[in-house]
N, C-alpha and C positions, 0 to 999 in steps of 0.2 A: 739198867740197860734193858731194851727191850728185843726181843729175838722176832727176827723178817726172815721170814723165807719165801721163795720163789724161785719158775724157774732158772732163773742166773745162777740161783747158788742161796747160801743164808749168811746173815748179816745179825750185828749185834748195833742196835741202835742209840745214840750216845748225843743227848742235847740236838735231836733233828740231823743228827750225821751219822750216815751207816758204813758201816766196816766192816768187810767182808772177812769172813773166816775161813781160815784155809785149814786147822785139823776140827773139822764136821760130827768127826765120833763124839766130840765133847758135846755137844746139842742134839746130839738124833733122837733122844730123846724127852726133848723139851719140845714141846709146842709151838709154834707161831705167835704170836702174841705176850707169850710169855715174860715175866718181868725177874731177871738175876743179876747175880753179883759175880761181877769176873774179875781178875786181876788181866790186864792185855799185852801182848809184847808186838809192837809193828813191825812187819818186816818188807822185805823191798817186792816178793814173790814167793808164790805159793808152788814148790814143784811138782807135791800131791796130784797136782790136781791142774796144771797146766795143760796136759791132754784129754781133759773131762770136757764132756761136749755138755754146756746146759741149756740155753736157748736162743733163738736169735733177740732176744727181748736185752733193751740198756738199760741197768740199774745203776745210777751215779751213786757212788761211792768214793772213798777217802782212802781205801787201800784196802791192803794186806793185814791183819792180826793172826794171831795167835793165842789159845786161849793156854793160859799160863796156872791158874785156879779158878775154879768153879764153885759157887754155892748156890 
């Protein structure tokens, strides 16, 4: 998976389809471009982060995850 950030938010990219990640602490430290291995759990909404302003910019996306394991 490859890690997108911008500013909408940051995404975990998976065969050309980005999912948005809702707990961020798990990548703050990962880079933009970056290439890991996650295990993912989809969820319907992110409530973290529901009143987080990021920009008025669209990034189509496939949802919500969660990042479940990290290597």
């Amino acid at each position: 998976m490859t890690v997108v950030k911008d500013c909408t938010g940051t995404y975990l990219r998976i065969h050309g389809k980005d999912f948005k990640v809702c707990n961020l602490g798990k990548l703050s430290s990962v880079p933009a471009g970056a290439t890991v291995t996650a295990t993912l759990k989809k969820i319907d909404n992110c409530k973290s982060l529901d009143d987080r302003f990021f920009c008025m910019m669209f990034h189509e996306n496939e949802g919500w995850v969660e990042i479940v394991k990290l290597k």
